[in-house]
N, C-alpha and C positions, 0 to 999 in steps of 0.2 A: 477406278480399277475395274477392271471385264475380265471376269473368271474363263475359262478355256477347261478343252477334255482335259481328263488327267488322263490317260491310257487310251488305245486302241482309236481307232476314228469313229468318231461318232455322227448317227445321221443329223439333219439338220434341225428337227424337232429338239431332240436330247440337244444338243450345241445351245440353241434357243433358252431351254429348260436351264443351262447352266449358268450361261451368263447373263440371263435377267435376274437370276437368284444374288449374282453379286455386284449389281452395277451400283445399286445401293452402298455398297463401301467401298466407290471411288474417292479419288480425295481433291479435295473443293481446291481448285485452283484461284487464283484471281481474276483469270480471263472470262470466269463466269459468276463472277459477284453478283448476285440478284437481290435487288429492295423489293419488298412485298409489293405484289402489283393491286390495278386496279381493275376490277371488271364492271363492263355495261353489262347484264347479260335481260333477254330479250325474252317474253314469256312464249312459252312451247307445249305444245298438249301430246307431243311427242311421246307413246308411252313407254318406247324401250329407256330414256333416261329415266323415268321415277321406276324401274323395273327393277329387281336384283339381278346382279353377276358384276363382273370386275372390265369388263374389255369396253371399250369405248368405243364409241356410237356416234350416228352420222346425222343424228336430231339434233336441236337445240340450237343457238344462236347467241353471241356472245364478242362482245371486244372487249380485248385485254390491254392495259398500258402497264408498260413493265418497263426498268431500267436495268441493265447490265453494268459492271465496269468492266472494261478490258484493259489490260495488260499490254502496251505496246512497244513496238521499235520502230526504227526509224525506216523511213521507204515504203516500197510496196509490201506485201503482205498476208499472208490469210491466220482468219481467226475463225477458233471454233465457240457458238452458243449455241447448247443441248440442255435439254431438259423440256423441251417447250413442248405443247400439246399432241397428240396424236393425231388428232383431228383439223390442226389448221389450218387455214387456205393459203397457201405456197404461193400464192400469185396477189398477195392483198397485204402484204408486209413491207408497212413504213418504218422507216430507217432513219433517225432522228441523231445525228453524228456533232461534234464540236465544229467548229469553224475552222480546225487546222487540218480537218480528216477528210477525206474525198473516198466514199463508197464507189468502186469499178465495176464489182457486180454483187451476186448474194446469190447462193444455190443452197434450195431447203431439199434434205434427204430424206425419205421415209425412216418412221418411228420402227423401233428393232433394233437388234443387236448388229445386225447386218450395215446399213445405214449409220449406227454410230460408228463402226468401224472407219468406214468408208471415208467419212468425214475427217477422220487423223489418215487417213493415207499422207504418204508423205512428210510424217510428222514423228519427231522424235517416241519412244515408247520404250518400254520397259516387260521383260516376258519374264513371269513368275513360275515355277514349278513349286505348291506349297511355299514356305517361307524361301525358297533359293532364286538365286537370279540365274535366268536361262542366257539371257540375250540382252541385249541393248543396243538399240540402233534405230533406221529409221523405216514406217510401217510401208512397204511394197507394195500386199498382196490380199486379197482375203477371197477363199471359195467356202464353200460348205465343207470343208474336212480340217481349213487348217489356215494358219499365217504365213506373209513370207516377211523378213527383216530382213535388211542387210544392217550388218555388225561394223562399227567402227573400223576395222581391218578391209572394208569393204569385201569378205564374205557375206553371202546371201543365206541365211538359215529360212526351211521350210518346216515352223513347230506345229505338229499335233498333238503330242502329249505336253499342254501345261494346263495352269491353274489360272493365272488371271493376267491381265495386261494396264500398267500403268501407264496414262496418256500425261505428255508434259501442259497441255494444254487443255481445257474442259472440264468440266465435272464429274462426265462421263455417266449423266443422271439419264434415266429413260424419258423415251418419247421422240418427238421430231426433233433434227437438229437446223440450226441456221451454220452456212459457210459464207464466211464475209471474204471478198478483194478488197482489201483498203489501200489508201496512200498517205502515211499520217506521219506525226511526227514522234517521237520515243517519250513513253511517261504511259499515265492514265487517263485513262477518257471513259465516260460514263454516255454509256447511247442509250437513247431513249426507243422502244419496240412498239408499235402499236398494230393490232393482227387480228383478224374476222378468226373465229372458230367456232366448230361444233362441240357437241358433247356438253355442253353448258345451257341451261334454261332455267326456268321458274314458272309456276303457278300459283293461283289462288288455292289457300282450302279455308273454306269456310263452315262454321260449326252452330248449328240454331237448335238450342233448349227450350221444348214446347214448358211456358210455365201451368200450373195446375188452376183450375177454376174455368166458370164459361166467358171470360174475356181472354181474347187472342193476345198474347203477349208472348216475347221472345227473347232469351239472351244469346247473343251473336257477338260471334268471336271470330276476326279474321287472319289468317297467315301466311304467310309466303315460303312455298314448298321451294328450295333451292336445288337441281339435281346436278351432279358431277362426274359427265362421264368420259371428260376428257382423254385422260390417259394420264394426269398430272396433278397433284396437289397445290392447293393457293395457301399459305396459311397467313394468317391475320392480313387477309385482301378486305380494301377498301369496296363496298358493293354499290352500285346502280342498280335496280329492276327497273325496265321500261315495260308500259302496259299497251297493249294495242296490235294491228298487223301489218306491220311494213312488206313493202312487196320485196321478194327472193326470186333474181333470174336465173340462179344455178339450180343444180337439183338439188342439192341437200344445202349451201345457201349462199347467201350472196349480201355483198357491203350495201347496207338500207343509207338511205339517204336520210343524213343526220341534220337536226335546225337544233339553232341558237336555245336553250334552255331560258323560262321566263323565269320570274321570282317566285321565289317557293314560298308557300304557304305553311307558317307556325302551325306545329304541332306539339304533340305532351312530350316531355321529356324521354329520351328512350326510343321513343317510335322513327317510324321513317319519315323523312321530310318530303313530298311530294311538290310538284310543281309540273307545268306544260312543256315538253318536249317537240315541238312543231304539231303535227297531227296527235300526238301519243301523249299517255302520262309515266312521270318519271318519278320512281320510290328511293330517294337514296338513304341507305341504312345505316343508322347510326353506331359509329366507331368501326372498328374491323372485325372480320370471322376468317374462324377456320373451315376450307372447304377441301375436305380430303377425295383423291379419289375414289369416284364408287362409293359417292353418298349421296343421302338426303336430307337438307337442314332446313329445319324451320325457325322462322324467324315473324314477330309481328308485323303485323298491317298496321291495324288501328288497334285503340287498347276496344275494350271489349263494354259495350253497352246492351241496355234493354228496348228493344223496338217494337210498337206496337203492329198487330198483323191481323188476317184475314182468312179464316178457313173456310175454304168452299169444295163441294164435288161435284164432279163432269162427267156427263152421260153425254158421248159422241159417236155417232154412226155415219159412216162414209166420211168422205173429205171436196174439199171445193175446187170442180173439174168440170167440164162439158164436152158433151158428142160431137163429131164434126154434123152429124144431122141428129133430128132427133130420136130419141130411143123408144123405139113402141111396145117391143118385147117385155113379158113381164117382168121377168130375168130374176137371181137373186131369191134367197129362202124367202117363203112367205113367212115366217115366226124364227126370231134368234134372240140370243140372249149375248149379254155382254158388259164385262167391269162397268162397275161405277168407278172412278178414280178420286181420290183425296187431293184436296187441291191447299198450297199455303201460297197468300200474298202477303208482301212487304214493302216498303218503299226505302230505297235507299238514299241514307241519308250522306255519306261520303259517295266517292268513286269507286267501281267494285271491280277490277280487273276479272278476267276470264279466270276460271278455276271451278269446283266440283263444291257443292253444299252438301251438308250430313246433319237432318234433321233427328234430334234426337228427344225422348222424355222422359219422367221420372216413374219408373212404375211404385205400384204401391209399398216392395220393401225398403224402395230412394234409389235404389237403382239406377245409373240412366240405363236405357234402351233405347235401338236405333229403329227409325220410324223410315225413312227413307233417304236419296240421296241423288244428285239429280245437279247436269252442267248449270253453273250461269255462265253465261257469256258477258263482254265486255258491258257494264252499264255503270251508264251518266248520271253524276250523283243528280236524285230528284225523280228518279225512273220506279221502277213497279218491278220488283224481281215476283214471276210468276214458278212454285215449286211446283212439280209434280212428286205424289209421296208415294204412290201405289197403291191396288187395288183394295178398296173399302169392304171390308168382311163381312159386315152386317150390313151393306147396301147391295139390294139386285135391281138386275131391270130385262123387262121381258118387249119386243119389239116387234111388231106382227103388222101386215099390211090386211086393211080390213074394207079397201078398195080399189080399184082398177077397171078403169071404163077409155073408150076409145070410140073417137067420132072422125072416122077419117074423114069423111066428105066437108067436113065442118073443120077437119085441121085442127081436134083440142082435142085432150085427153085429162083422166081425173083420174087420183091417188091419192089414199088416204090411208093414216097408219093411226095406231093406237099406241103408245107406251108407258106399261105399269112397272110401277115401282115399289117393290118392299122393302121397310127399315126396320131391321130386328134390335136395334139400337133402343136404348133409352133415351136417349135423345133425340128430336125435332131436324130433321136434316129438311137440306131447301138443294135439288139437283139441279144444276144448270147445264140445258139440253141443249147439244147443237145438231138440226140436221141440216142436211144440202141435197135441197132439190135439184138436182142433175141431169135427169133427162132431156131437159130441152133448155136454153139461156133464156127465153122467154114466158114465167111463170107468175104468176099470182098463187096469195093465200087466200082459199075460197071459204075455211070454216079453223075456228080450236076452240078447243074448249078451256084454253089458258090464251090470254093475251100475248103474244110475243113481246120478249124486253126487246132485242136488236133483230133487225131487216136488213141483208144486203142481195144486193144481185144475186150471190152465190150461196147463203148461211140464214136458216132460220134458228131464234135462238129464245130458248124458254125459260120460264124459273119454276120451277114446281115444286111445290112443298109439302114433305114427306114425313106426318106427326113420326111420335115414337112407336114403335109396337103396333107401326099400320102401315098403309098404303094407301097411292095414291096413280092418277090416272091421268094420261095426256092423251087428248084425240087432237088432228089434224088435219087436214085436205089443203091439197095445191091442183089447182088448174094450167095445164099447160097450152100453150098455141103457136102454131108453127103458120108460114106463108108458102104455098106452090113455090117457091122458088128456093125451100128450105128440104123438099121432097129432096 
């Protein structure tokens, strides 16, 4: 049932405003009998779906398998199914019919009051004023001010003053509708719908409790954030999450190329069953959930263990780049200052789909508190998830160049930097320094006064250790050399 003006003509906002407020107490026909569906949905970093507000959104990625029953007669015919997403791809819907049914076409309307209308054109209805019957006939017409019927007597009524409109066929629920041509035969038939949509996604959130004491230790908890911004409600839907980046040739998306599913791997009771998806991995959730629209549910990963870790902090200046020729100019402050960064490593021991970390600890009332937060991206169980936590309060570091020499005729040039380090900490910090000699792709280290741990083409990289309640000092020089044909 679709409520209508009661009085005066109304613009098409307020029209809008009216009969979304009562599509909701249409009444459930059989032509749209619906069995809980099932969803793939695809992980998205999308962030107007984990965002608030209620309208649906053109992120996310998701198949739906859902069954109708319809209501039929005998011959040609159209049927209407409404209710379905706001967001779904109108050109990517499979149509899954009995062996006595023959689909002729299928026309998807946009989601609105307008659109469902549209959809009953031509189809029996019923025009409400409050509880009275205005009209009864079949639906003609619809603009922004009003309906048109014509009545059993084959008069054509044009109503603007009513209250709602009963459709013989439909549910008359929001969102997009499907309009079937069929050729079938009279009785019921249950069609199975299979449909790429947006507004559907999932991420990781994962949660690591730094534990107390000087051994690195962590308890790590993972979950799967479900967002729904379809335009539609699923309730006790069967879930898939798949993990990974299948490629999309539409703009907002496109049907990924789907492989055979391997055998899934036992897991604790409760949790999600995982397994290989062709390239991707595939989380299915166990039993069914409710996913309302215009929400966020979470849901476990894995159940939640203790995993041993690695603190470390990073003192980096510049990044690994080169000149098209070489750089002679001194360029660049001669003395800066700049974070030390708090570093946490882990290695993981499942599969960790893409999603956001929130390192958190206990302060001294037990409190937790949160320490930082920071992407992982997709990683293979066995891998090294590297945190960044944010800038170390009791760590500084002062960076100052303490030479530059230049031999043009000879083609080499000499720089040398110094960087000191204070740690107002009570405890023993060790900073691992990376700089990159960039002036020229061709350089040697000519002096330090720390060893370098790692050497590449482009990254010098140091370990310097930094008692408590002190400081400490890194000297350096690289020699550079170019060829006449580098001038």
């Amino acid at each position: 049932m679709i409520r209508g003006p009661a009085s005066g003509i109304p613009d098409s906002a307020t029209m809008h405003r009216i009969l979304a407020a009562a599509i909701a107490a249409s009444l459930p026909l059989a032509a749209n009998g619906a069995d809980p569906a099932a969803l793939t949905i695809y992980r998205s970093d999308g962030g107007a779906l984990f965002e608030g507000g209620g309208s649906p959104v053109a992120d996310g990625y998701a198949i739906v398998h859902e069954s109708r029953a319809l209501a039929l007669g005998g011959g040609r015919q159209t049927v209407v199914i409404d209710g379905l997403p706001s967001t779904l791809d109108a050109e990517a819907i499979a149509i899954d019919v009995g062996t006595g049914t023959r689909v002729l076409a299928q026309r998807v309307l946009a989601a609105g009051d307008a659109g469902l209308l549209a959809a009953h054109r031509g189809e029996a209805i019923e025009v409400y004023s409050a509880d009275r019957l205005l009209v009864e006939g079949r639906l003609l017409s619809i603009d922004g001010n009003g309906i048109g019927v014509r009545a059993g007597d084959g008069r054509v009524h044009y109503l603007r003053d009513y209250t709602s409109v009963r459709f013989a066929s439909g549910s008359g629920q929001p969102g997009s509708t499907l309009q079937l041509s069929l050729d079938a035969s009279a009785g019921t038939e249950r069609v199975r719908l299979t449909y790429p949509t947006s507004g559907l996604g999932w991420r990781a959130a994962y949660s690591a409790v730094l534990a107390e004491g000087n051994a690195c230790s962590l308890r790590f908890e993972a979950l799967a954030s479900i967002a729904n911004r379809s335009g539609r409600d699923y309730p006790a839907a069967g879930l898939k999450l798949v993990a990974g980046a299948p490629s999309f040739a539409k703009p907002t998306m496109a049907q990924p190329m789907m492989a055979k599913g391997m055998a899934a791997e036992a897991v604790s009771d409760g949790l999600p069953q995982q397994s290989a998806l062709g390239d991707y991995r595939s989380f299915a959730i166990d039993g069914v959930l409710d996913l309302p629209d215009a929400s966020v549910t979470q849901v476990p990963l894995y159940a939640a263990r203790q995993v041993a870790c690695q603190r470390s902090w990073l003192f980096e200046s510049g990044g690994a780049w080169f000149p098209p020729k070489p750089m002679l100019g001194a360029g660049g402050p001669a003395r800066s200052g700049g974070p030390v960064v708090g570093m946490l490593r882990f290695g993981a021991d499942e599969n960790l789909p893409a999603g956001y970390l929130r390192v958190l600890t206990r302060d001294r009332d037990g409190e937790l508190e949160f320490l930082g937060e920071n992407r992982v991206d997709d990683t293979p169980k066995g891998q090294a998830v590297d945190v960044r936590l944010g800038h170390a309060f009791e760590l500084t570091a002062v960076r100052e160049r303490t030479a530059f020499t230049i031999d043009r005729a000879a083609r080499t040039m000499n720089e040398g930097f110094r960087l000191g380090f204070t740690n107002a900490g009570e405890g023993a910090r060790t900073v691992t320094v990376r700089e990159y000699p960039n002036r020229w792709s061709q350089w040697r280290l000519a002096s330090s006064s720390v060893k370098p741990s790692r050497q590449t083409p482009g990254l010098l990289e140091f370990e310097v250790a930094v008692p408590a309640n002190g400081k400490a000092v890194l000297d350096y020089a690289v020699t550079y050399a170019w060829t006449p044909a580098d001038d």
